[in-house]
BATOR-63460 format. One line per 10 residues: number of its first residue (from 1); their letters; for each residue x, y, z of N, C-alpha, C, O, CB. Coordinates in steps of 0.05 Angstrom, whole numbers, plus 5000, padded with zeros to 4 digits. Glycine has a CB too. Layout:
REM residues N
NUM	a	X Y Z X Y Z X Y Z X Y Z X Y Z  ...
//
This chain:
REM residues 279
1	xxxxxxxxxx	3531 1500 1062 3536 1499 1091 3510 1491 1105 3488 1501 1099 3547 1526 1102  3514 1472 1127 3489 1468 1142 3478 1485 1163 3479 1476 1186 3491 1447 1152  3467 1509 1158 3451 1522 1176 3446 1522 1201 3450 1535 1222 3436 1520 1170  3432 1498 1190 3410 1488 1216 3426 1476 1235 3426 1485 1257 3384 1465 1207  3442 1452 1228 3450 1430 1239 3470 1452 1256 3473 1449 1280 3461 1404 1219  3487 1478 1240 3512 1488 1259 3491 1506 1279 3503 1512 1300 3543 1510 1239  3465 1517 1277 3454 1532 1298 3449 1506 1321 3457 1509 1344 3426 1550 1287  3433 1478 1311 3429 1468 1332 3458 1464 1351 3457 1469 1375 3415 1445 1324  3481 1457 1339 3497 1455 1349 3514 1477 1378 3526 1473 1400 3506 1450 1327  3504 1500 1361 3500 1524 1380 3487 1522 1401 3498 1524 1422 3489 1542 1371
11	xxxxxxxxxx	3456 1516 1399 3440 1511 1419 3446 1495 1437 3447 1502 1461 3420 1504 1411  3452 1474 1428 3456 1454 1449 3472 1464 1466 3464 1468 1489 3466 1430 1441  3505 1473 1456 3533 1470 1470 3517 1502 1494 3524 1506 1518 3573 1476 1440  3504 1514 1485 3494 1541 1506 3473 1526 1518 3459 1544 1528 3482 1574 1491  3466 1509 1522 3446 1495 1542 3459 1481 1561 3456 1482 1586 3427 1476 1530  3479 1464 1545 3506 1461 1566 3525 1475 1582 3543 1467 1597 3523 1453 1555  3518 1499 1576 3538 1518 1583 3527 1532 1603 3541 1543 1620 3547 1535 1562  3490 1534 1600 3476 1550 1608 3473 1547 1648 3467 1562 1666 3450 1546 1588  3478 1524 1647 3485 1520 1677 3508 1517 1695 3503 1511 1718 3475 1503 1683  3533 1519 1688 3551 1521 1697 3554 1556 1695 3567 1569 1711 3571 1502 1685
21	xxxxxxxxxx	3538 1567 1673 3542 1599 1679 3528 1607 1707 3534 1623 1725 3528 1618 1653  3505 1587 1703 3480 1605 1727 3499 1596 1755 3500 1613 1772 3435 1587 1728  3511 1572 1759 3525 1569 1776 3547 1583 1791 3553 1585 1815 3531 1555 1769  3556 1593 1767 3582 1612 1776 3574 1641 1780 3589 1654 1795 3605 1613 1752  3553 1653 1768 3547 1680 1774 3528 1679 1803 3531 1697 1819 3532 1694 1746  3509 1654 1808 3513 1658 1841 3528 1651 1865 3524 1659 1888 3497 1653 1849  3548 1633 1856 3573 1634 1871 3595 1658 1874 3610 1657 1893 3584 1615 1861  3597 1676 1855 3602 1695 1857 3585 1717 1873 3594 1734 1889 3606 1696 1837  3561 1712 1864 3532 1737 1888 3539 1727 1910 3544 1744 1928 3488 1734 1887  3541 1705 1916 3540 1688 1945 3565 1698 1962 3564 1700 1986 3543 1652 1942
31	xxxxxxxxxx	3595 1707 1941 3613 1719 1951 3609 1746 1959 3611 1753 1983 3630 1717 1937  3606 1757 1945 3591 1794 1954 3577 1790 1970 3577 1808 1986 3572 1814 1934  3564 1774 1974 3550 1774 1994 3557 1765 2021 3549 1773 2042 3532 1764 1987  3575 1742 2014 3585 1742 2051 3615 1758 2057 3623 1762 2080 3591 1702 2063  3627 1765 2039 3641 1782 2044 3638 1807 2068 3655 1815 2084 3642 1789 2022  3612 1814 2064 3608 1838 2092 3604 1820 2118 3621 1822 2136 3574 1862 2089  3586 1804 2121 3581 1782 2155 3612 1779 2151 3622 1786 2172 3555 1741 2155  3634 1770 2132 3659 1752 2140 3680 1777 2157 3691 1770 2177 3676 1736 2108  3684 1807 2147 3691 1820 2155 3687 1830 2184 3701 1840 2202 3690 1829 2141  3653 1820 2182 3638 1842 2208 3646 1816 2230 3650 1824 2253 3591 1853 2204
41	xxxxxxxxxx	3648 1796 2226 3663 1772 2245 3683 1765 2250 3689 1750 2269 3660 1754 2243  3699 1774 2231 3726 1789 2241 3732 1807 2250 3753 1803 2261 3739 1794 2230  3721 1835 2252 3725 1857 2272 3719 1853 2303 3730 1860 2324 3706 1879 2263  3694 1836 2295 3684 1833 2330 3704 1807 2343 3706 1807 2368 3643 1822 2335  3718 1784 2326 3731 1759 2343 3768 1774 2343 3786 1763 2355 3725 1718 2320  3770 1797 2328 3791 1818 2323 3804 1826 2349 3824 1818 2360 3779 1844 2308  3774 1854 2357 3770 1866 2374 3780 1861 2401 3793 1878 2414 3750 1867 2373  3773 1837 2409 3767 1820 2437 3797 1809 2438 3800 1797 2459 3740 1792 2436  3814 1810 2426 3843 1808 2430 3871 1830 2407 3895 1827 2407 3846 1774 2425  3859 1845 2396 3875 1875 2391 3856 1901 2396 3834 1907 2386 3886 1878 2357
51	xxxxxxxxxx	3868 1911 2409 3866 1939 2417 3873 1961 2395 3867 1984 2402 3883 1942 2440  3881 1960 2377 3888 1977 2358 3869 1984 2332 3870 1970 2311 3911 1967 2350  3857 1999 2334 3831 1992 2313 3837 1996 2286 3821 1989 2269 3805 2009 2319  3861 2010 2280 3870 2011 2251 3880 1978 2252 3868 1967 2233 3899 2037 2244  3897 1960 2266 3893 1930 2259 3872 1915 2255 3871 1896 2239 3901 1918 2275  3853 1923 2269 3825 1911 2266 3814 1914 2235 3803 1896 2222 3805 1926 2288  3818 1940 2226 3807 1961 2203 3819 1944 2178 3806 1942 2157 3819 1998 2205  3847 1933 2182 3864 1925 2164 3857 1900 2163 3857 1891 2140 3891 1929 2170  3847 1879 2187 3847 1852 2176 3811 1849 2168 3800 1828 2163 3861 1827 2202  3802 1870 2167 3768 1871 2156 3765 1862 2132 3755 1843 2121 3754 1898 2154
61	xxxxxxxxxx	3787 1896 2120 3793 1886 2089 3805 1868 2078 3800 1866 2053 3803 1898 2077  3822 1852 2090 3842 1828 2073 3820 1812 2080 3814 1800 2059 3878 1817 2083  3801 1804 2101 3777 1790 2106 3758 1787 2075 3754 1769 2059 3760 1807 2131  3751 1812 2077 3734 1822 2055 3740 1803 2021 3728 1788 2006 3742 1858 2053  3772 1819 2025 3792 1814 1995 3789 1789 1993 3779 1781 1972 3825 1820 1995  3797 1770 2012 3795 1744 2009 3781 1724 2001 3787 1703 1989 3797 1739 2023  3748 1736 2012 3725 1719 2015 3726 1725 1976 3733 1707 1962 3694 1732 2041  3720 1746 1968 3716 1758 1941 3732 1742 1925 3723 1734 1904 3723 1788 1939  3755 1737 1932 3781 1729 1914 3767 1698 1907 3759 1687 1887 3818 1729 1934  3768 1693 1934 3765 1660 1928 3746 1644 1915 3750 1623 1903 3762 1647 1948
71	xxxxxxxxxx	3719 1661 1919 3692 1664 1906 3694 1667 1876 3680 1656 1858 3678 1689 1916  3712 1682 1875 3718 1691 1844 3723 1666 1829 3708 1658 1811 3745 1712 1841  3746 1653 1838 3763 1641 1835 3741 1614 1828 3737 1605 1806 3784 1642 1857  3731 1606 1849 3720 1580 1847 3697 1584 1820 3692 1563 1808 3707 1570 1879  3682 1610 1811 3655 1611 1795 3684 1608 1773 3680 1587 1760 3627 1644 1798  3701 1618 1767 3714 1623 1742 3715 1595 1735 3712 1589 1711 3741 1639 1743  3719 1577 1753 3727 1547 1749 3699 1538 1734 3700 1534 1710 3734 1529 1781  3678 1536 1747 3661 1532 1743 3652 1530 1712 3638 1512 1703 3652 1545 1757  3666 1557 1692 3661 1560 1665 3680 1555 1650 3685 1566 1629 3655 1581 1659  3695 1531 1663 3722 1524 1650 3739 1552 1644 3750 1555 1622 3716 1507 1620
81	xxxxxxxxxx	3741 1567 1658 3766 1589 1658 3787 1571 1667 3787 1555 1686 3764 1619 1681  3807 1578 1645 3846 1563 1661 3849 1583 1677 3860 1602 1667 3882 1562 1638  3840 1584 1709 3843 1592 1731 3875 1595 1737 3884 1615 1748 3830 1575 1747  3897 1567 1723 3918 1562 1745 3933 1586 1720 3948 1603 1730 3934 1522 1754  3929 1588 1692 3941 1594 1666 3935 1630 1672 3951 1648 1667 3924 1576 1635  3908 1634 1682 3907 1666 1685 3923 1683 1710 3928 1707 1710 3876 1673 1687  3929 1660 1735 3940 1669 1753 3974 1669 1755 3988 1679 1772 3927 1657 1771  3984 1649 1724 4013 1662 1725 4018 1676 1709 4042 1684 1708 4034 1649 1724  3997 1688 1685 4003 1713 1674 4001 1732 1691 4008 1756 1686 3989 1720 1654  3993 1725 1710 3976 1749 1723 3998 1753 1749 3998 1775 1760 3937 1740 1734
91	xxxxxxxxxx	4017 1730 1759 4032 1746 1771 4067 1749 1755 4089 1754 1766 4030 1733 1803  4062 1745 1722 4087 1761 1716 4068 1791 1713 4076 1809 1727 4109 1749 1682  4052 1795 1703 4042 1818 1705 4045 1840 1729 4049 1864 1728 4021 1812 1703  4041 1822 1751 4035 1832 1778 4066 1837 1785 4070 1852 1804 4017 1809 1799  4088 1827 1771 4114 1833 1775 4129 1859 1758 4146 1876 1765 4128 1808 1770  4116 1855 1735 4120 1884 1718 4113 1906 1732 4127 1926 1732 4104 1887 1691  4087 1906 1748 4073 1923 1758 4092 1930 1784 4102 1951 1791 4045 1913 1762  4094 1909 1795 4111 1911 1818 4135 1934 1816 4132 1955 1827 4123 1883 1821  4155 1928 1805 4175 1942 1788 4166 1970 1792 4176 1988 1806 4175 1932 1755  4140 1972 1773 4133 2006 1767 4120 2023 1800 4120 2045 1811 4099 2008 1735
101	xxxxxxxxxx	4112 2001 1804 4098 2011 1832 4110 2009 1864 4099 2010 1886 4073 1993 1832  4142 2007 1856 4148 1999 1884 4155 2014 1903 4156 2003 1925 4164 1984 1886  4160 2032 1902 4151 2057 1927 4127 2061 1937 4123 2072 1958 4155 2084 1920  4105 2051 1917 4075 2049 1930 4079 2018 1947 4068 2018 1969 4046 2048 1901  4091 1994 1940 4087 1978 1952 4106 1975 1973 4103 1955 1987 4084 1962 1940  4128 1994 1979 4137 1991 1999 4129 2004 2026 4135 1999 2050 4156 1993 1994  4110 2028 2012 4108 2046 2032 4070 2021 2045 4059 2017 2067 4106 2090 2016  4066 2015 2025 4041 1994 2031 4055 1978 2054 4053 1984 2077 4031 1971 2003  4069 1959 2046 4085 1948 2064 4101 1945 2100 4102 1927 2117 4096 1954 2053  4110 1978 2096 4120 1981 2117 4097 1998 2139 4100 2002 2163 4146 1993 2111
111	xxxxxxxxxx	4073 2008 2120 4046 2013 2137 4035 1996 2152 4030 2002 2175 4025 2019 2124  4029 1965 2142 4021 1942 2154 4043 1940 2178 4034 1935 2200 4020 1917 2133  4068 1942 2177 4089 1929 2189 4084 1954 2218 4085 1949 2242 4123 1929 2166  4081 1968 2211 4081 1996 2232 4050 1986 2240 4044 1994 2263 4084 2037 2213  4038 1977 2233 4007 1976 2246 4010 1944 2262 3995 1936 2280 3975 1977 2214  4023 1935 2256 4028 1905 2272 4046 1919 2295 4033 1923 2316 4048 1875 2252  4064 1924 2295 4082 1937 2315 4082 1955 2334 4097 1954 2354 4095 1943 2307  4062 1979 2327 4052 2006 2336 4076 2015 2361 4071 2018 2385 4017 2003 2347  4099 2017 2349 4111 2037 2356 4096 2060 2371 4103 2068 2394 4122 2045 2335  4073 2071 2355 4062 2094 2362 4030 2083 2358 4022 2063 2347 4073 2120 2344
121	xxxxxxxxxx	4016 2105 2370 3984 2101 2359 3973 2127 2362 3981 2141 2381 3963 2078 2376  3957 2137 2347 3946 2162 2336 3944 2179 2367 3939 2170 2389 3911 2156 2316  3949 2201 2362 3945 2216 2390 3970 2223 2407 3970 2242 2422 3927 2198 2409  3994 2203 2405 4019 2201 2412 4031 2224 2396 4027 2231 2373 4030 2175 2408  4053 2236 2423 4074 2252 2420 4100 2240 2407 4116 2228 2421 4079 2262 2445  4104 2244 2380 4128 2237 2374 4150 2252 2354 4143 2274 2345 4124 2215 2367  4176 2242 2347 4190 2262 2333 4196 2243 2310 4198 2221 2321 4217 2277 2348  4198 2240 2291 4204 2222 2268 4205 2237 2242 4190 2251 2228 4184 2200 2267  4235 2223 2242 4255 2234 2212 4258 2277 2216 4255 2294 2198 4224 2222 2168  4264 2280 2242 4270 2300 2241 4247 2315 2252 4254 2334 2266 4279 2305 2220
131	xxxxxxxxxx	4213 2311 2249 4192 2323 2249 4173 2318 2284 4160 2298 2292 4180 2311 2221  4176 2333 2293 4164 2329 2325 4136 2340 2325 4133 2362 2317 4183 2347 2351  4115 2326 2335 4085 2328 2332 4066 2312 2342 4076 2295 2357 4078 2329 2310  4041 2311 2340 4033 2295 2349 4013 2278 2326 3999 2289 2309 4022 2307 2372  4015 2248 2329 4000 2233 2311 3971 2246 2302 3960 2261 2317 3996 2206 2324  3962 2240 2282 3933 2253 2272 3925 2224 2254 3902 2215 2252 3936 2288 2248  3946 2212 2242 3931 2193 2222 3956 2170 2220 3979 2178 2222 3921 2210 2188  3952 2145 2216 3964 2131 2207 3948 2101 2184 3936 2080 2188 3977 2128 2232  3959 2115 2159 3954 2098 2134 3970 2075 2126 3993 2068 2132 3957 2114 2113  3952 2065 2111 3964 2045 2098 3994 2047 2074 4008 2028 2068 3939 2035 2084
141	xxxxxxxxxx	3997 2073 2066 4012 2096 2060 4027 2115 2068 4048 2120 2057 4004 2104 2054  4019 2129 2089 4033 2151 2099 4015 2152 2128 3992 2144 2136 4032 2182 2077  4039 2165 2138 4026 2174 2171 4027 2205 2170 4047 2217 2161 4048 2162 2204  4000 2217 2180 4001 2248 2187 4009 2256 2214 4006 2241 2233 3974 2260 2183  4020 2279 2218 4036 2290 2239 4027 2317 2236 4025 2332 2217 4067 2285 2236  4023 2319 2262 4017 2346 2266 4037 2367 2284 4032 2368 2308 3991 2345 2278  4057 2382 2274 4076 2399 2292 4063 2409 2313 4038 2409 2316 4089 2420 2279  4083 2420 2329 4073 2438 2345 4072 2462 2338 4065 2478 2356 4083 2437 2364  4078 2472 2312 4072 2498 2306 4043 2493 2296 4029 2514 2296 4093 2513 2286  4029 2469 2287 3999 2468 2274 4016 2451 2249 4007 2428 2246 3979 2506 2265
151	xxxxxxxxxx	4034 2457 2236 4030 2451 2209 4029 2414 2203 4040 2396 2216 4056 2469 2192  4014 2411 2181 4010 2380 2175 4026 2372 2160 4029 2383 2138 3987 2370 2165  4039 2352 2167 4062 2334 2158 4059 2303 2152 4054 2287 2170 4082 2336 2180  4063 2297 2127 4053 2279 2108 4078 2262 2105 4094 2269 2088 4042 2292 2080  4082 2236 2123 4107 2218 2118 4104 2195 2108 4083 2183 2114 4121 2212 2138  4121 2184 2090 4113 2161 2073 4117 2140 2092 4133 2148 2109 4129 2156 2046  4111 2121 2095 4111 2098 2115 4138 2084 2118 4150 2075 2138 4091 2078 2106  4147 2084 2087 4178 2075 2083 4198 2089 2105 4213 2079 2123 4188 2085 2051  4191 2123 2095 4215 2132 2115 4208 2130 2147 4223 2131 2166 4222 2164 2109  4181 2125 2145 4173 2126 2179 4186 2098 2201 4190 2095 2225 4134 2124 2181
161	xxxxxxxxxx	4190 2083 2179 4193 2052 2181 4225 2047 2188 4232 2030 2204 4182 2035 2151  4239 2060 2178 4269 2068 2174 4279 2090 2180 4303 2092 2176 4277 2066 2151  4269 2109 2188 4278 2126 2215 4277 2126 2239 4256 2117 2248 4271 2143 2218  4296 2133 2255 4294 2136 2281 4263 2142 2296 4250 2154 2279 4313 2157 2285  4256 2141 2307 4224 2140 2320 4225 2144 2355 4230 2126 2371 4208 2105 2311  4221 2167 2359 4213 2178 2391 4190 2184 2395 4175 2200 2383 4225 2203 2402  4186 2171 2411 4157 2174 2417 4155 2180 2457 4158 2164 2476 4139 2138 2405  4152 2199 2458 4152 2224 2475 4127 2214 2494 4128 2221 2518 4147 2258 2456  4105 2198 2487 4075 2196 2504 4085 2172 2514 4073 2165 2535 4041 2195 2486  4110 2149 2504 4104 2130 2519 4124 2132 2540 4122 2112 2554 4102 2106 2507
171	xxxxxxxxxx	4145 2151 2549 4160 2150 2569 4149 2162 2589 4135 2182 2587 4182 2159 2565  4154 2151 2613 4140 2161 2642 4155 2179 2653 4147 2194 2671 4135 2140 2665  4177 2181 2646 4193 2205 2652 4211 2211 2631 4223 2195 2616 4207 2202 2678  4213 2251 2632 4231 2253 2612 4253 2276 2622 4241 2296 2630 4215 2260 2584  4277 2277 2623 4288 2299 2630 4292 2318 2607 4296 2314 2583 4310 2293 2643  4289 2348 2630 4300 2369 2626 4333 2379 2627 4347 2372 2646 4287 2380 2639  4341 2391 2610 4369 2407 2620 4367 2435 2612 4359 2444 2591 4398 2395 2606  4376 2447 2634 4379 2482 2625 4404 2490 2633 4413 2481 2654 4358 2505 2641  4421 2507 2616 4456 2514 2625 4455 2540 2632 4443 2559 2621 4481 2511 2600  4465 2541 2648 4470 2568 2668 4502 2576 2670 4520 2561 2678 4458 2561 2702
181	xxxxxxxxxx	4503 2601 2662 4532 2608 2660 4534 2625 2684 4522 2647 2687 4542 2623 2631  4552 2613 2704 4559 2627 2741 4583 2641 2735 4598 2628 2720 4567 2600 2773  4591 2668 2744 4608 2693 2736 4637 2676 2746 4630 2657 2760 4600 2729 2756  4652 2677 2743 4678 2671 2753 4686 2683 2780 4685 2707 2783 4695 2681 2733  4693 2669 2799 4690 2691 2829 4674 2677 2845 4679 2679 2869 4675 2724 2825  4651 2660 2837 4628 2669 2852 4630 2631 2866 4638 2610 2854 4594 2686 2828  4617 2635 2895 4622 2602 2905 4601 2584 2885 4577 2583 2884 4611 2597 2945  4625 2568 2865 4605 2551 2856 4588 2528 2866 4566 2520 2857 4615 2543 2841  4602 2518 2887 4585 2495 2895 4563 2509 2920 4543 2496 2922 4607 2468 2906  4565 2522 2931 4544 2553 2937 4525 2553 2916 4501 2556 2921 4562 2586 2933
191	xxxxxxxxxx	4532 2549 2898 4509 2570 2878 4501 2542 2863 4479 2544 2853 4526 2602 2851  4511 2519 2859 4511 2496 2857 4486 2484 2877 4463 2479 2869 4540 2488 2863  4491 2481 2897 4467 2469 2921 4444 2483 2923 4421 2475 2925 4477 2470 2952  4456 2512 2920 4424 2527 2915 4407 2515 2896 4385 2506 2900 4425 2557 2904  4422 2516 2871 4398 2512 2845 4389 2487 2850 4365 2483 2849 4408 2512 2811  4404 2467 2857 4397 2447 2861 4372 2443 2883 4352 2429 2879 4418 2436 2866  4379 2459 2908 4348 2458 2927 4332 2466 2914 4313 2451 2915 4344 2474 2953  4328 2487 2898 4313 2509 2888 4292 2479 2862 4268 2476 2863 4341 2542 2871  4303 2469 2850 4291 2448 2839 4274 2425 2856 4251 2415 2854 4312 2437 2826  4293 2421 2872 4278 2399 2889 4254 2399 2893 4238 2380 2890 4285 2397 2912
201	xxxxxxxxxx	4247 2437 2904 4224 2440 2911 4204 2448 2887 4181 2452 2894 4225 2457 2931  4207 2450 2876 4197 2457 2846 4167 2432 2840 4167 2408 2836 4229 2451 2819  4142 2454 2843 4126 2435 2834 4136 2419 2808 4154 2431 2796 4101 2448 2830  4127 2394 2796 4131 2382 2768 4155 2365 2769 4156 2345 2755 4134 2403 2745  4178 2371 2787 4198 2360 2790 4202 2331 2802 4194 2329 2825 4209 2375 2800  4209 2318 2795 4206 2285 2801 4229 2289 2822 4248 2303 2818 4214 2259 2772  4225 2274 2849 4242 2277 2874 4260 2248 2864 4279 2241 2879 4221 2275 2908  4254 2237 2843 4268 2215 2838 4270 2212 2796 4251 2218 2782 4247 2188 2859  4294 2201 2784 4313 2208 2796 4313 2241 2806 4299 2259 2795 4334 2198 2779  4330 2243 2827 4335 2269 2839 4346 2292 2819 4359 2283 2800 4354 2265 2862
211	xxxxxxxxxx	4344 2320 2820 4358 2347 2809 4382 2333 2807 4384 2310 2815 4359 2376 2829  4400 2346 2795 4431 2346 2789 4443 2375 2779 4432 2391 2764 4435 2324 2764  4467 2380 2790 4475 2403 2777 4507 2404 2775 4519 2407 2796 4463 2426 2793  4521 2403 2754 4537 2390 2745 4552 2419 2732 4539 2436 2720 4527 2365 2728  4584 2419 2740 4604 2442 2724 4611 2427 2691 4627 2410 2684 4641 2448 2746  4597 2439 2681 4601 2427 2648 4627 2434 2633 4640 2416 2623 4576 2439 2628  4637 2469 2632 4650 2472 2618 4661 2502 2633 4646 2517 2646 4639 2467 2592  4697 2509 2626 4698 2534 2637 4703 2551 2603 4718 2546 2584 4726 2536 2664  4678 2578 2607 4667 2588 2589 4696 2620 2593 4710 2622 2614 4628 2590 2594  4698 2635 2574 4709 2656 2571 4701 2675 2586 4716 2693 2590 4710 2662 2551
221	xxxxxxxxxx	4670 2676 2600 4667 2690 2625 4657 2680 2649 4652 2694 2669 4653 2709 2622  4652 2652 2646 4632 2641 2662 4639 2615 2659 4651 2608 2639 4605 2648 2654  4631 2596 2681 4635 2572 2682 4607 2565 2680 4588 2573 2693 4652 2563 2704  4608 2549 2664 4574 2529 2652 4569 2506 2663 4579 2484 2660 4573 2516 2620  4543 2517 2686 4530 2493 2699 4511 2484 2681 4501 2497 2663 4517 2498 2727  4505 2447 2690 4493 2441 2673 4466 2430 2694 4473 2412 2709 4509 2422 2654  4439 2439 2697 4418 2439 2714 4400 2419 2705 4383 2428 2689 4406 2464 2718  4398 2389 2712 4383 2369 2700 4367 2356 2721 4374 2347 2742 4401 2350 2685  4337 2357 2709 4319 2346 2725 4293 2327 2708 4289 2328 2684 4308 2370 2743  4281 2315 2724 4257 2297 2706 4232 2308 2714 4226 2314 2737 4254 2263 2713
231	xxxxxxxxxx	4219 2310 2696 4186 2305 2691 4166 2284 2679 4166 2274 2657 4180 2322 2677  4148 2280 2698 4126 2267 2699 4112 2273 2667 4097 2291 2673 4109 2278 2726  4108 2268 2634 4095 2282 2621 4070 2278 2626 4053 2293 2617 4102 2282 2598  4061 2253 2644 4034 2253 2653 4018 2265 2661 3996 2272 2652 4029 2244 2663  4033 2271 2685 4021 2298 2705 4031 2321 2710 4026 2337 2729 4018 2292 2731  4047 2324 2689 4051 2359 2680 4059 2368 2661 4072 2351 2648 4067 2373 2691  4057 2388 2651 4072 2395 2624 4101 2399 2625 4111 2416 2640 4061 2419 2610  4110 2389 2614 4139 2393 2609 4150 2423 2606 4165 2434 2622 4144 2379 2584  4140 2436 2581 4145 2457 2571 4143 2481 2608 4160 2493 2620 4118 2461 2540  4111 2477 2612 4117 2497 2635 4127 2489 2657 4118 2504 2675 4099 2510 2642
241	xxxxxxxxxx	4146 2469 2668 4158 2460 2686 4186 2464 2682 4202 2465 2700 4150 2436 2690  4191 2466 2660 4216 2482 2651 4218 2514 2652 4237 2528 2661 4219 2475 2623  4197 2522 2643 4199 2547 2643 4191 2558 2672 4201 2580 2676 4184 2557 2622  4177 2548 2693 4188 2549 2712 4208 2539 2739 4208 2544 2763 4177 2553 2711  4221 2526 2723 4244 2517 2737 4265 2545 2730 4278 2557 2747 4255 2484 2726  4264 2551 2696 4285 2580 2694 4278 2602 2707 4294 2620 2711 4289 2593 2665  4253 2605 2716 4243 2632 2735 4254 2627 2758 4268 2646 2766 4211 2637 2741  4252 2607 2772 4248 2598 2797 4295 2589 2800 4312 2591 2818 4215 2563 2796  4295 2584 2779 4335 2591 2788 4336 2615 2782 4355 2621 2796 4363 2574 2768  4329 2639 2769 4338 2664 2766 4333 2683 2795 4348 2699 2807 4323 2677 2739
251	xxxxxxxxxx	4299 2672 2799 4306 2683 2826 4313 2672 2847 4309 2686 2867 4291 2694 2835  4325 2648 2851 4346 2644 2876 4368 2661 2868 4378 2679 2881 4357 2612 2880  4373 2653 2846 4405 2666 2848 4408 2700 2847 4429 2711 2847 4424 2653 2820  4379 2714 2845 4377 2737 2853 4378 2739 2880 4397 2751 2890 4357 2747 2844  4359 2727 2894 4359 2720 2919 4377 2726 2929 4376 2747 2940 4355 2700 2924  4407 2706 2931 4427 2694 2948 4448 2725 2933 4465 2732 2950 4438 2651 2940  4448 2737 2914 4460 2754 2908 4484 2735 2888 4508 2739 2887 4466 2772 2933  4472 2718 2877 4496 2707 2854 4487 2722 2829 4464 2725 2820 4497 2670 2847  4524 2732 2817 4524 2738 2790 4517 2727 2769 4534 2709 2768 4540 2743 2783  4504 2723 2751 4505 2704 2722 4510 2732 2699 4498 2753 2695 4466 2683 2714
261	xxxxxxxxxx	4536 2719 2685 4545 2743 2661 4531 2742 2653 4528 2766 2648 4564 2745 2643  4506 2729 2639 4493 2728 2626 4464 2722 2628 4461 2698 2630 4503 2719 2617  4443 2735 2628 4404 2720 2642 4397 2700 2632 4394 2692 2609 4373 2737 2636  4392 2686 2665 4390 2660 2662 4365 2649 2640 4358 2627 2634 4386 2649 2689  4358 2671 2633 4326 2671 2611 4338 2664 2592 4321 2652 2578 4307 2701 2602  4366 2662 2577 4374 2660 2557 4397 2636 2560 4421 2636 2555 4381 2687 2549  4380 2615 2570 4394 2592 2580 4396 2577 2556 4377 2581 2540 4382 2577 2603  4414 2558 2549 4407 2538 2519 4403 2516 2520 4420 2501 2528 4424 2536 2499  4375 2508 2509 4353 2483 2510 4351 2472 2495 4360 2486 2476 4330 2486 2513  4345 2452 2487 4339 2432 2464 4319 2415 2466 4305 2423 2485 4358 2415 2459
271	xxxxxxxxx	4308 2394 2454 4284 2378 2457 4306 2362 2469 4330 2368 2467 4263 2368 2431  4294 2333 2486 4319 2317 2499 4324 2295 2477 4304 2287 2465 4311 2303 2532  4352 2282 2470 4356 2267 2454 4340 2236 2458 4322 2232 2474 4384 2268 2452  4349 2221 2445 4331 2193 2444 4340 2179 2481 4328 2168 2499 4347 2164 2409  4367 2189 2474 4385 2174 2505 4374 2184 2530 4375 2174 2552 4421 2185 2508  4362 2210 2521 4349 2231 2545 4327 2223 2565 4323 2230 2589 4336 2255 2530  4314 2206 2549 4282 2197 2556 4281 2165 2566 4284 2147 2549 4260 2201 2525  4276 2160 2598 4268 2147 2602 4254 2129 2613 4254 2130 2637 4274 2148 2599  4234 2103 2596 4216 2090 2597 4215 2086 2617 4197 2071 2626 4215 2073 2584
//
């Protein structure tokens, strides 16, 4: 066997080789390396027309991903890598994977889709898939929610994406209803106009649309008014504009000497439905 002649042969073909390597490994540095300026010039030309800084945050990294990818791509060429031969193994691969991973990629998915759309944005009051709170995080994965009892609530993006979605911070007005059961006997539309003034004047109460007070249902001791008014959630709290709107009808109707079979303290409330609230 010829030794010599198969080492020179060696030599040579790595002298040939030796610069299309040096080529591609700083075309590749050159990628790492502009990868950060390409992102950081996308946040700031981002910025100046979205307001949403998790969008901004999102097109940094596909910025980033990109510059890297392509970089990659072009040094691989460089060393005669079958570039076009590794990228369709690579997306039946990426389809096997797909398969195993697709609740991660949907919930990937419908995160982007929720961050283009922003339904909501961190800080917002909302109720979604049953859970009422206020935003704390929204991922590429899951959005955090924070109840109003405190506790943290971890939703996959999928279901966030495909549930119903109230969002409570962006309506400028939202109504209240409280039911009041009036004794049988007693003048309803009397006791009717009262509650109704008795709201009007009610700090928190929106003079527009106006109070309403409505005979809902005749009950086994009592006929069930239904007492509906709006709030500002801007410029007041809801919660205590309700609770004193029920002080403030218990004592009119102490006041005027109307019966209720039952204290008006123990009126029945709900959060208001989607139809309830509006923009």
């Amino acid at each position: 066997m010829d030794f010599q002649g198969t080492w020179e042969t060696m030599v040579l073909s790595l002298l040939a080789f030796l610069p299309k390597l040096i080529v591609a490994l700083i075309t590749f540095v050159l990628g790492l390396i502009a990868a950060g300026p390409a992102a950081r010039w996308t946040k700031v030309h981002a910025a100046k027309k979205i307001d949403n800084e998790d969008i901004v945050q999102l097109l940094c990294r596909l910025t980033r991903i990109a510059v890297i990818v392509t970089t990659s791509i072009v040094a691989l060429e460089q060393v005669n890598f079958n570039v076009t031969g590794f990228l369709a193994g690579l997306g039946v691969a990426g389809l096997t994977i797909g398969f195993a991973l697709q609740d991660i990629t949907k919930n990937f998915v419908a995160g982007v889709l929720l961050l283009i759309r922003q339904p909501f944005r961190v800080g917002n009051a909302v109720s979604i898939a049953g859970h009422a709170g206020t935003v704390q995080q929204i991922n590429t994965r899951d959005t955090v929610l924070r109840t109003w009892d405190g506790e943290v609530v971890i939703l996959p993006n999928i279901e966030v994406f495909t549930k119903p979605i109230i969002n409570y911070t962006q309506a400028r007005r939202r109504r209240r209803t409280i039911m009041i059961g009036l004794g049988y006997g007693q003048d309803a539309r009397r006791a009717m106009a009262l509650f109704e003034e008795t709201l009007r004047n009610l700090p928190g109460v929106l003079p527009e649309p106006a109070p309403t007070l409505q005979a809902e249902a005749l009950g086994d001791s009592a006929i069930t008014l239904a007492a509906r008014f709006w709030v500002d959630p801007h410029a007041s709290d809801p919660f205590e504009v309700h609770s004193n709107a029920i002080l403030a009808l218990d004592a009119a109707a102490e006041r005027e000497g109307i019966e209720l079979p039952y204290p008006i303290q123990e009126v029945i409330w709900k959060p208001p439905d989607r139809d309830e609230v509006q923009a």
